[in-house]
C-alpha positions as CSV (number, residue, x, y, z in Angstrom):
1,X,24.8,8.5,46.4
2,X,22.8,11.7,46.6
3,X,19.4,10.0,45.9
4,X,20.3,7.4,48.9
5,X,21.0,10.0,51.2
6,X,18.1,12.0,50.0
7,X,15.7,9.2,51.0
8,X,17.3,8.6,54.4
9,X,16.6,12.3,55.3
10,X,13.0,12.3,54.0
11,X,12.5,8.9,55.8
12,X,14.0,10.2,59.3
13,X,11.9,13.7,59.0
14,X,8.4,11.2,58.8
15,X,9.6,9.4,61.3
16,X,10.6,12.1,63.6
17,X,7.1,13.8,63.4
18,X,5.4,10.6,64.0
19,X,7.1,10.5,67.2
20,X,6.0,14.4,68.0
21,X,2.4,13.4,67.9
22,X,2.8,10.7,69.5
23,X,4.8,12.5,73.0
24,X,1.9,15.2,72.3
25,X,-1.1,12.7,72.5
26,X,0.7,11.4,76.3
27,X,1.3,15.1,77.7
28,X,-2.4,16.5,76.9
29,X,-3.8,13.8,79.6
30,X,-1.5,14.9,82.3
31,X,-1.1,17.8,84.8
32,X,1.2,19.8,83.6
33,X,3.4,20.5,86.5
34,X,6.1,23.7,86.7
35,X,8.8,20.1,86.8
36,X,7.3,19.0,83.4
37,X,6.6,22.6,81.7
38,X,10.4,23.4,82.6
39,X,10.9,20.0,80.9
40,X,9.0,21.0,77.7
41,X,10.7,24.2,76.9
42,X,14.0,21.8,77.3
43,X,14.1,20.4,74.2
44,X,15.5,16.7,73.7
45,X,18.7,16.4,72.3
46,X,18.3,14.4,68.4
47,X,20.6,11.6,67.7
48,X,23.0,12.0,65.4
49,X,22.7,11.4,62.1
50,X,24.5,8.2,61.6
51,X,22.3,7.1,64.4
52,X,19.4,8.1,62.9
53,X,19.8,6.9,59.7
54,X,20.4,3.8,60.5
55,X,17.2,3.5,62.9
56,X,14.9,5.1,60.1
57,X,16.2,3.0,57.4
58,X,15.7,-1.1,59.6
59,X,12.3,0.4,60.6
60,X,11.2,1.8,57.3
61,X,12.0,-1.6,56.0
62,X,10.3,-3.8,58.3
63,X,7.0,-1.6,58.5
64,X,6.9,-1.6,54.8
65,X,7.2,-5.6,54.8
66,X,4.7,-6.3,57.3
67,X,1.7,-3.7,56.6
68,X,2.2,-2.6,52.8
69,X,-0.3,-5.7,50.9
70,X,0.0,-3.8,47.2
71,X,0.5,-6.1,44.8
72,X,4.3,-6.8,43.9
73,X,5.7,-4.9,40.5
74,X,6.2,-7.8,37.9
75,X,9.7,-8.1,36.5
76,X,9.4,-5.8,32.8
77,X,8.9,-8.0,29.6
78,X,11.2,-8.4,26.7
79,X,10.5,-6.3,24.2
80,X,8.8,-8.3,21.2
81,X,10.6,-7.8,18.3
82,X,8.6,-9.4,15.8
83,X,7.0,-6.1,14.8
84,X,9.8,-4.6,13.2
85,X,10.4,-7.8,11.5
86,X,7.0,-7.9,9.5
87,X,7.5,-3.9,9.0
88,X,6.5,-3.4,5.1
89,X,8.1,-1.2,2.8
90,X,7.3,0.7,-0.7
91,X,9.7,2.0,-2.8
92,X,10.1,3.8,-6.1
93,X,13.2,4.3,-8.4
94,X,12.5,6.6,-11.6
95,X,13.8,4.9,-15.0
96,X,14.9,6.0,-18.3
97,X,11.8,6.5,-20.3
98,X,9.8,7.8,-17.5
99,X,9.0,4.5,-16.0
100,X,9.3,3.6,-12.2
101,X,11.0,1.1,-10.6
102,X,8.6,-0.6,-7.7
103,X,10.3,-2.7,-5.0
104,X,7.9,-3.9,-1.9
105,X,9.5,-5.8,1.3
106,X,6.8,-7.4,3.2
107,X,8.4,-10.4,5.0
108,X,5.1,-11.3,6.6
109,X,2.8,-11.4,4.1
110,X,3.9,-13.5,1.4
111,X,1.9,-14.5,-1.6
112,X,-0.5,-11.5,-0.8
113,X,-1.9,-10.0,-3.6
114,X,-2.1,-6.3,-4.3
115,X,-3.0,-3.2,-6.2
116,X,-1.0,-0.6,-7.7
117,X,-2.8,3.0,-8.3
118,X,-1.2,5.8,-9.9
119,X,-3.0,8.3,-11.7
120,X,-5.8,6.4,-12.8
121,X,-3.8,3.8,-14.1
122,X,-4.4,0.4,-11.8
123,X,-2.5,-3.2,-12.1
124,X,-2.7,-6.4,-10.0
125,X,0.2,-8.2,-8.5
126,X,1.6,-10.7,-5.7
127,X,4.2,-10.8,-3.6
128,X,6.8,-13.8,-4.1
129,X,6.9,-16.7,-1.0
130,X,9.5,-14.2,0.8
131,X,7.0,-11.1,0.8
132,X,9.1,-9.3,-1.9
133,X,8.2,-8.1,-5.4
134,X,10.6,-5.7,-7.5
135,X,8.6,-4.6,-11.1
136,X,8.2,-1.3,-13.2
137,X,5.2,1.0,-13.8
138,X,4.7,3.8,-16.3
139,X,4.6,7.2,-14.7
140,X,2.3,9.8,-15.7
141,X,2.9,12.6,-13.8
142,X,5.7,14.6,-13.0
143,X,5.3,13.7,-9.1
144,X,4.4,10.2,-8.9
145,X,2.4,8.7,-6.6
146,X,2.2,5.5,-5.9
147,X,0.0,3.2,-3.6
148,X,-0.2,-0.6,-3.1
149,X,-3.1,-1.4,-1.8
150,X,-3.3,-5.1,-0.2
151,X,-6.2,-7.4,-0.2
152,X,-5.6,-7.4,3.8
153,X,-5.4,-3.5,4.2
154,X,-2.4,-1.9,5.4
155,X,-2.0,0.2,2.1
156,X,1.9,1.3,1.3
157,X,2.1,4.8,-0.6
158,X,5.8,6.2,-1.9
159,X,6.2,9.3,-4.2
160,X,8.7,10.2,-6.8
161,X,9.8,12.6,-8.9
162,X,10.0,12.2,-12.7
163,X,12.3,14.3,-14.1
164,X,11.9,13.0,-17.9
165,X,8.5,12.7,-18.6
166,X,7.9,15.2,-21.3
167,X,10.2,12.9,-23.5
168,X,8.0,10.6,-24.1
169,X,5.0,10.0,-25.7
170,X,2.9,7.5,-24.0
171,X,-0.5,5.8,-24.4
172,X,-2.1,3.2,-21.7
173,X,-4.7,0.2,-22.3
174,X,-6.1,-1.4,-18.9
175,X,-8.1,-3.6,-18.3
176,X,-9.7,-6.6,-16.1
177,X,-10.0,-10.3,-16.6
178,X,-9.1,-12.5,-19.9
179,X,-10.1,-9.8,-22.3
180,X,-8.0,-10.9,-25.3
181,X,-6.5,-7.4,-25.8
182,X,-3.5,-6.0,-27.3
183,X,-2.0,-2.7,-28.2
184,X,0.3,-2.7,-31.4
185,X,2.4,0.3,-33.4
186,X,3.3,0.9,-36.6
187,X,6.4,3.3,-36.3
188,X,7.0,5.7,-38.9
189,X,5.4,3.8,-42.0
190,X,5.7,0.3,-40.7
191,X,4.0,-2.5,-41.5
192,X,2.6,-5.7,-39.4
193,X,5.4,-8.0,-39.1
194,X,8.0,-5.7,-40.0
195,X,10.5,-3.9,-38.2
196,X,8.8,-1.3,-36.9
197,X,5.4,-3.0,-35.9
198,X,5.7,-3.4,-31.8
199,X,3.3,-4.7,-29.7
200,X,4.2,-6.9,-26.5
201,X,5.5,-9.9,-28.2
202,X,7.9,-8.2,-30.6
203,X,11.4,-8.7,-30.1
204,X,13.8,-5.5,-28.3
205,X,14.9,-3.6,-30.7
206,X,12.5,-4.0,-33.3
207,X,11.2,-0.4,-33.2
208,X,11.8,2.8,-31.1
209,X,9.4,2.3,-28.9
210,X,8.6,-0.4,-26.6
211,X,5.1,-2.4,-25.3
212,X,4.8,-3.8,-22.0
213,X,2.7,-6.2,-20.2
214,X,2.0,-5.8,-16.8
215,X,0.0,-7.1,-14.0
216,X,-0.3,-10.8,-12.8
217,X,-2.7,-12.7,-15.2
218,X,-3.1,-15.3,-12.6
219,X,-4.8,-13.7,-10.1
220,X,-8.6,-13.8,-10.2
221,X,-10.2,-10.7,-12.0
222,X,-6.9,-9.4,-12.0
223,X,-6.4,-5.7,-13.4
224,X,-4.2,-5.7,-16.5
225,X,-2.3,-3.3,-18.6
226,X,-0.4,-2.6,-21.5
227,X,1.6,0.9,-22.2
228,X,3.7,1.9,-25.2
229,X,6.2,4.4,-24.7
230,X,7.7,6.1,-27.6
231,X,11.5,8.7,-26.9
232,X,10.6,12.0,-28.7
233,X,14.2,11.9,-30.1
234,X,14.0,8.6,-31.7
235,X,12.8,9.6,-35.1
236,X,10.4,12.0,-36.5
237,X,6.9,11.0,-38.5
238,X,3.8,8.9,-37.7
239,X,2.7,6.6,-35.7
240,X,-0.4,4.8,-35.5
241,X,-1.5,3.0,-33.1
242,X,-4.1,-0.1,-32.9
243,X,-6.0,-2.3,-30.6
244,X,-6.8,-5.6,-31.3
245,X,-8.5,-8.5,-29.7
246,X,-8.1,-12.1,-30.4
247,X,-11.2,-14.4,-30.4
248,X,-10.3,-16.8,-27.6
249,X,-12.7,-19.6,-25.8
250,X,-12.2,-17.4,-22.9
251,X,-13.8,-14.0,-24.2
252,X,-15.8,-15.2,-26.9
253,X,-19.8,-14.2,-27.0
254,X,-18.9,-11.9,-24.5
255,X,-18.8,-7.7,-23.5
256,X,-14.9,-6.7,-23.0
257,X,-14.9,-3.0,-21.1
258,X,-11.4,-1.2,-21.3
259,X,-10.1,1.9,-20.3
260,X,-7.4,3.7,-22.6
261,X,-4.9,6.7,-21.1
262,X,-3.1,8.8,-23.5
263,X,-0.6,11.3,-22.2
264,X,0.1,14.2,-24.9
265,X,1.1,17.5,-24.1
266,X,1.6,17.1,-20.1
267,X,-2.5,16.4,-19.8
268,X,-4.0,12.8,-19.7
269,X,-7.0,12.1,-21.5
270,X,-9.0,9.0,-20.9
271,X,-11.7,7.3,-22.8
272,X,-13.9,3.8,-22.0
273,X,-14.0,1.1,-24.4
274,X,-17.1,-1.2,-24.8
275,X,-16.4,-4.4,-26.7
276,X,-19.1,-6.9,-28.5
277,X,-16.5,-10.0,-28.9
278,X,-18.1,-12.1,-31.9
279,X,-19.9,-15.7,-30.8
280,X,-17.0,-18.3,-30.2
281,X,-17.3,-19.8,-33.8
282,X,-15.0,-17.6,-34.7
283,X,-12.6,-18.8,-32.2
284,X,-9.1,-17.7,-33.2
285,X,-9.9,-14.5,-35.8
286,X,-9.2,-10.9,-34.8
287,X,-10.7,-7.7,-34.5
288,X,-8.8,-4.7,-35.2
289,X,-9.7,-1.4,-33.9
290,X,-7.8,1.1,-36.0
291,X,-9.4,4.5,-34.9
292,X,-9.2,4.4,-31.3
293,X,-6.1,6.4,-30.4
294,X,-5.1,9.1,-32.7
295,X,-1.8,9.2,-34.5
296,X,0.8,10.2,-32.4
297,X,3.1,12.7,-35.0
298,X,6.8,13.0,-34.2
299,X,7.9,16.6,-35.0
300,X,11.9,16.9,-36.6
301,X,14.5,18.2,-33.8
C-alpha cells in the first residue's frame, strides 16, 4: 500500500508542474492587466486528492501506452537446473594403515578417464557408466592432497588428514604402460612361496603386510602402481624387498623406466629405474632385482 500511494503522489507532482509551465508559456504573450495580476496572486484552488489521483493515474496510463516504444520486458526464464546436476565431487576418507579412501561423483562425465596425484605418486583411472568411482590410495604425507585431474579439465582437489602414518612403513613402485613389474616381500626370514612372501597375488593373510595393485591397466599408457605397506607393530626383524619383471611378448626387447617411493622416517626418497628387458626368446623367465630398495628393519616394541 505505501509504495502505490507513493507513486500516485510522485505521478500527480509531474503532472502538476507540467501544467505550471504550460499556464506560464500562455500569460507571458499577454498584457498583463491589474484584472489578471489580481488574478495571479489568487492562487487556484488544487483538487483534492482523491480527485487527483485518480486523474494522474488514467493519464499516466494512457500516455505511457501511446508514446513510450521501448521494447517490452520479456517474461524471466526458468532457472536451468542441469548445472547442479552434473556438479562433480572429490572425496577422501583416511583408512587403517594410512591409506585413503577416494570416492568421485561425476554424473555427467561417465567413462572419463582420470589422474590421481599425491605427492609424487600418480595412477590412472575411469569413472564407471554412472560417473562414479570409489577406490583407495596410499598416503604419504601427514596432510594429504589429493587431485584428479580429467582428460577433459575440470581438475577435483580434496585434502585429508592422516593421523596414522608414522605406523607404517611403506615403499611405492609406479609406473606406465605393460611393464611386467612386480614388487614382492620376504617378511621376517620368509621365503618365495611361503607364508611370509607377499606380493599382489598372494592370498590376505599370508604375511603382515599387504601389496596392492592399483590403477586401470586398460587405459592406454595408463599410469600404474604397486605399494606395500608393512604395521610397525606386526613383528620385529627384516624385511627385504624385491622387484621383479616377467618376460612378456608385451615388454620383451624393450626399455622399462620406473619410479620407486620409499617413505622411512617421515621423509620420502625417490629413485628412477631404467630396465633393459632381455630379447623376447626368453619369453616367460624372470628378472629379479634384489638390491633396489633397502631392507626395511623392524625394531622390538
Amino acid at each position: 500500500m505505501g509504495i502505490r500511494v507513493t507513486g500516485l503522489i510522485a505521478a500527480a507532482t509531474v503532472v502538476c508542474a507540467l501544467g505550471t509551465g504550460v499556464y506560464m508559456q500562455r500569460t507571458a504573450d499577454m498584457q498583463r492587466s491589474p484584472a489578471s495580476s489580481a488574478a495571479l496572486d489568487q492562487p487556484a484552488p488544487l483538487p483534492t486528492e482523491p480527485e487527483t489521483g485518480k486523474l494522474v493515474f488514467q493519464d499516466v496510463a494512457y500516455t505511457s501506452a501511446r508514446t513510450d516504444t521501448r521494447t517490452p520486458r520479456q517474461p524471466l526464464r526458468d532457472v536451468d537446473t542441469s548445472l547442479l546436476q552434473c556438479a562433480s565431487d572429490l572425496k577422501l576418507t583416511p583408512m587403517p594403515n594410512a591409506l585413503l579412501r577416494i570416492e568421485i561423483s561425476a554424473p555427467c562425465r561417465g567413462g572419463e578417464r582420470f589422474t590421481l596425484h599425491h605427492s609424487g605418486v600418480m595412477v590412472t583411472q575411469s569413472l564407471d557408466a554412472a560417473g562414479e568411482f570409489s577406490g583407495v590410495l596410499p598416503a604419504l604425507a601427514a596432510r594429504a592432497v589429493v587431485i584428479a585431474d580429467f582428460a577433459s579439465g575440470q581438475d577435483l582437489e580434496a585434502v585429508a588428514k592422516v593421523s596414522d602414518l608414522d605406523s607404517v612403513e611403506r615403499v611405492v613402485m609406479q609406473w606406465q604402460g605393460d611393464s611386467g613389474l612386480e614388487l614382492h616381500a620376504l617378511e621376517f626370514g620368509a621365503t618365495y612361496g611361503s607364508a611370509g612372501h607377499v606380493w599382489k597375488g598372494s592370498e590376505p593373510g599370508q604375511g603382515a603386510g599387504q601389496v596392492l595393485f592399483l590403477g586401470d591397466p586398460a587405459q592406454v599408457a595408463a599410469r600404474l602402481l604397486q605399494v606395500y605397506t608393512l604395521p610397525k607393530n606386526s613383528g620385529y626383524g627384516v624385511v627385504n624387498i624385491s622387484v621383479e619383471a616377467e618376460i612378456t611378448s608385451d615388454n620383451c626387447d624393450q626399455v622399462v623406466a620406473a619410479q620407486l617411493v620409499e617413505r622411512r622416517d617421515d621423509r620420502l626418497r625417490t629413485r628412477d629405474l631404467v630396465l633393459n628387458i632381455p630379447e623376447c626368446s626368453a619369453t616367460g623367465d624372470f628378472l629379479v632385482l634384489n638390491n633396489l630398495v633397502e631392507s626395511l628393519k623392524i625394531a622390538s616394541n
